[in-house]
C-alpha positions in Angstrom: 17.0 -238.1 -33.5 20.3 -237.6 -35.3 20.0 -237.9 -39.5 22.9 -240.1 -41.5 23.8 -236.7 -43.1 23.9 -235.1 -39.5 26.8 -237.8 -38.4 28.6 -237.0 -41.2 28.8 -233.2 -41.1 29.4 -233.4 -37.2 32.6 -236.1 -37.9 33.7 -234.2 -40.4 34.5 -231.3 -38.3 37.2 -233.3 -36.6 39.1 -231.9 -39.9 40.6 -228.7 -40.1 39.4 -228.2 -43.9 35.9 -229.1 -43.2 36.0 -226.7 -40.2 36.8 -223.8 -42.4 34.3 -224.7 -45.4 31.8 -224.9 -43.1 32.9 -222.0 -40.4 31.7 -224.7 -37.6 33.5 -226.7 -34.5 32.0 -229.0 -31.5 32.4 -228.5 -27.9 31.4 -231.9 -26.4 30.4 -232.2 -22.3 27.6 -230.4 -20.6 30.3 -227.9 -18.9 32.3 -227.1 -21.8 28.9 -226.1 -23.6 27.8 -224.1 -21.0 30.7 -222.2 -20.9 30.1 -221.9 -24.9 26.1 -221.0 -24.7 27.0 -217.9 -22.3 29.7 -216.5 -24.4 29.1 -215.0 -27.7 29.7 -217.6 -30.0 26.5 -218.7 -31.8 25.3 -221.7 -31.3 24.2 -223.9 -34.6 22.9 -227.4 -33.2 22.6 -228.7 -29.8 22.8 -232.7 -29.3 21.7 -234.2 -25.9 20.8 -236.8 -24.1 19.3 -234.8 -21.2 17.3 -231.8 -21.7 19.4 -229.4 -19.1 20.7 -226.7 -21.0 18.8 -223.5 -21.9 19.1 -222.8 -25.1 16.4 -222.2 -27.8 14.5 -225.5 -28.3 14.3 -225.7 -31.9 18.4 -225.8 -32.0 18.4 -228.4 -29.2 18.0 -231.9 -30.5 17.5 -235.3 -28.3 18.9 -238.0 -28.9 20.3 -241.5 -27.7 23.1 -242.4 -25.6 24.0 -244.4 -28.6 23.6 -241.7 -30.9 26.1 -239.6 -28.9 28.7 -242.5 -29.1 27.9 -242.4 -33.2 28.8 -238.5 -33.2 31.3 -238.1 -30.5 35.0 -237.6 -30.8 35.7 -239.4 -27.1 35.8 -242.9 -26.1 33.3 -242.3 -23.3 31.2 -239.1 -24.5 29.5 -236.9 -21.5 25.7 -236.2 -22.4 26.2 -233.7 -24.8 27.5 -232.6 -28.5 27.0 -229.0 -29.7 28.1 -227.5 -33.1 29.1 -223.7 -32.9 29.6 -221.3 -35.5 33.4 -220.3 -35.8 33.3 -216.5 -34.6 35.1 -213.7 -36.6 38.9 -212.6 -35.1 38.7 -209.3 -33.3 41.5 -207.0 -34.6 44.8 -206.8 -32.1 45.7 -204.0 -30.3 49.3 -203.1 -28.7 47.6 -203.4 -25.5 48.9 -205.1 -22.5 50.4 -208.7 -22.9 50.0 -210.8 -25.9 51.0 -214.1 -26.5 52.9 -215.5 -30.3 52.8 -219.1 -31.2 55.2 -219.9 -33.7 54.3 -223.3 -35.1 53.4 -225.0 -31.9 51.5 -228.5 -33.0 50.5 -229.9 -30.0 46.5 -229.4 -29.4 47.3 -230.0 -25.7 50.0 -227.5 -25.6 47.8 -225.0 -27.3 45.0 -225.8 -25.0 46.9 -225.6 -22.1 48.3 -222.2 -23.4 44.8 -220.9 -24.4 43.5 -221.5 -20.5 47.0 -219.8 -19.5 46.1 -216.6 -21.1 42.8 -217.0 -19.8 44.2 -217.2 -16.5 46.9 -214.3 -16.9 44.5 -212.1 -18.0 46.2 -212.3 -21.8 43.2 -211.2 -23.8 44.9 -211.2 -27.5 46.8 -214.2 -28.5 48.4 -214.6 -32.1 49.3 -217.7 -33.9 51.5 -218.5 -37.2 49.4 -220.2 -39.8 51.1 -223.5 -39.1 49.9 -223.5 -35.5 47.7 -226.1 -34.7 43.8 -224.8 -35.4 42.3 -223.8 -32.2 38.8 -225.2 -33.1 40.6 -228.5 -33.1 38.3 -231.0 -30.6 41.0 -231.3 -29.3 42.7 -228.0 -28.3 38.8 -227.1 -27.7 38.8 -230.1 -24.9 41.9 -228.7 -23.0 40.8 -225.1 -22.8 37.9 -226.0 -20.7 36.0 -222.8 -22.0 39.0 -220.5 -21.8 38.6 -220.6 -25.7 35.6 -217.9 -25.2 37.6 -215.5 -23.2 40.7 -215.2 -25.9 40.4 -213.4 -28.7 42.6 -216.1 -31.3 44.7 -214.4 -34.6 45.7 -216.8 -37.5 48.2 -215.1 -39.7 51.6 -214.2 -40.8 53.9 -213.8 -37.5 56.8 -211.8 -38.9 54.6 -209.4 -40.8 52.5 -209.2 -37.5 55.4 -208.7 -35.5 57.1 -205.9 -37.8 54.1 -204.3 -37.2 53.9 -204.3 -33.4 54.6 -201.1 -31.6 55.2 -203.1 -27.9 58.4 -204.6 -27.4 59.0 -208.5 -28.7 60.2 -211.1 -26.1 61.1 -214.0 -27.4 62.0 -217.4 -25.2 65.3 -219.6 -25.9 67.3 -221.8 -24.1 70.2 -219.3 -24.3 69.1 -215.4 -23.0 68.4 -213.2 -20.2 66.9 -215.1 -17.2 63.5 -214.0 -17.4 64.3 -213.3 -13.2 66.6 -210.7 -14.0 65.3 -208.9 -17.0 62.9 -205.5 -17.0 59.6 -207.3 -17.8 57.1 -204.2 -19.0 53.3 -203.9 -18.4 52.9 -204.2 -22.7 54.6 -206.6 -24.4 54.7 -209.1 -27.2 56.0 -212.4 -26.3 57.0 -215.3 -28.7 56.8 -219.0 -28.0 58.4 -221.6 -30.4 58.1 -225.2 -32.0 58.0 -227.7 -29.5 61.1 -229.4 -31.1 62.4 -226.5 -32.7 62.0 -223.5 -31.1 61.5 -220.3 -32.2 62.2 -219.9 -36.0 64.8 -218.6 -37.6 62.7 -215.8 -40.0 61.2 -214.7 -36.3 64.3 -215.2 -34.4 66.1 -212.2 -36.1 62.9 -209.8 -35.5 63.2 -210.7 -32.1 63.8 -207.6 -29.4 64.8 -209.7 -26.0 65.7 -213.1 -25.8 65.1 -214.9 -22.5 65.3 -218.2 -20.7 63.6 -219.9 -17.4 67.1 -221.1 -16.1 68.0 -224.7 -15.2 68.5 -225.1 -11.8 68.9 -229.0 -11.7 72.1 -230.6 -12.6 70.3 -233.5 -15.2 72.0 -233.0 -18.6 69.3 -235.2 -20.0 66.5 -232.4 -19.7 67.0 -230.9 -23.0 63.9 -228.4 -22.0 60.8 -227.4 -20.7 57.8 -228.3 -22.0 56.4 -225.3 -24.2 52.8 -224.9 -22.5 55.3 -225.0 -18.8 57.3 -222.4 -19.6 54.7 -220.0 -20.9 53.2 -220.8 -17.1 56.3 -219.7 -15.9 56.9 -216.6 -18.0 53.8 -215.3 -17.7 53.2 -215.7 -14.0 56.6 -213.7 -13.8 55.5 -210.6 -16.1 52.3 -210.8 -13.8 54.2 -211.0 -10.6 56.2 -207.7 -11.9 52.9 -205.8 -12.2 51.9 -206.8 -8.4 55.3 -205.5 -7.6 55.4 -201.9 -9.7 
């Protein structure tokens, strides 16, 4: 059984504030959790409505289908809730590729991104502190567990950046096409604001400024989507390491 003051802690972690007071997210669907409950992220309370997940029976809760619906961010919730304790970033090293977000709002996007960099092998990934919160429920949905495998960095880009010793890519509309430009093993590389791009206080720290050219004839494409192109750029720094 789920208490009244239960439901109201769990709903409150669909805001950002109440996350950070109370250094606690969900992951919601039996797979998600899984993927959750065999990283290293701590588990605080697990809800269910089956009893198939091994976990330490006095954090795993039963409870009713309705009871789910009562907790649940999702219009059709899938057996399980869990609450996890919000783990501690792991410092950054100038190792390899990392990835930049500056002021990307879209918990899709970021998702999407997230399960990128799991994909790539992009261990390290950096955000600007107006980045959508990656303990959103629903950046958390979209990575589909990638979120354990990618150490996430809130903080100040440009002082970040200064402080880099790899080189900084950036991506524009107007650059180097990224099929044409010496793409290193270790590298920083900066993605922008969906509408806006990359911003102007990072745009002049900025080492290499490169584009995924346009090879349709539509005017009316004004871009690529931010979470496609950073499928595109990084599958082409990881094609140059196949390559070397």
């Amino acid at each position: 059984m789920v208490t009244k003051q239960e439901i109201k802690v769990i709903k409150s972690l669909s805001q950002k504030k109440y996350r950070q007071q109370l250094e606690l997210f969900t992951v919601e669907g039996v797979k998600g959790i899984e993927e959750f409950l065999n990283s290293n992220i701590k588990l605080s309370k697990l809800y269910t409505t089956k009893q198939i997940f091994s976990a330490p029976k006095n954090q795993i809760i039963e409870i009713s289908g309705n009871e789910l619906r009562k907790i649940s961010a999702l219009k059709n919730p899938n057996t399980a809730l869990a609450v996890f304790e919000i783990p501690k970033p792991v410092e950054v090293e100038d190792k390899g590729l990392i990835v930049a977000l500056d002021d990307v709002r879209d918990p899709g996007n970021l998702g999407t991104i997230i399960r990128l960099c799991d994909w790539y092998g992009v261990k390290n990934m950096v955000c600007s502190n107006s980045t959508v919160d990656c303990y959103n429920p629903k950046v958390v949905q979209a990575t589909m567990g990638s979120l354990t495998r990618v150490n996430i960095t809130y903080t100040e880009l440009s002082k970040f950046i200064q402080n880099r010793k790899v080189s900084v890519f950036g991506t524009y509309m107007n650059g180097e096409s990224i099929y044409n430009a010496h793409l290193p093993n270790e590298a920083l590389i900066v993605f922008g604001n969906e509408a806006n791009g990359i911003s102007e206080t990072i745009n002049s720290i900025i080492d290499k400024k490169i584009t995924i050219p346009q090879f349709g004839i539509g005017k009316d494409t004004e871009s690529l989507n931010v979470a496609n192109a950073a499928a595109i750029v990084l599958s082409e720094f990881r094609r140059r390491t196949i390559e070397m």
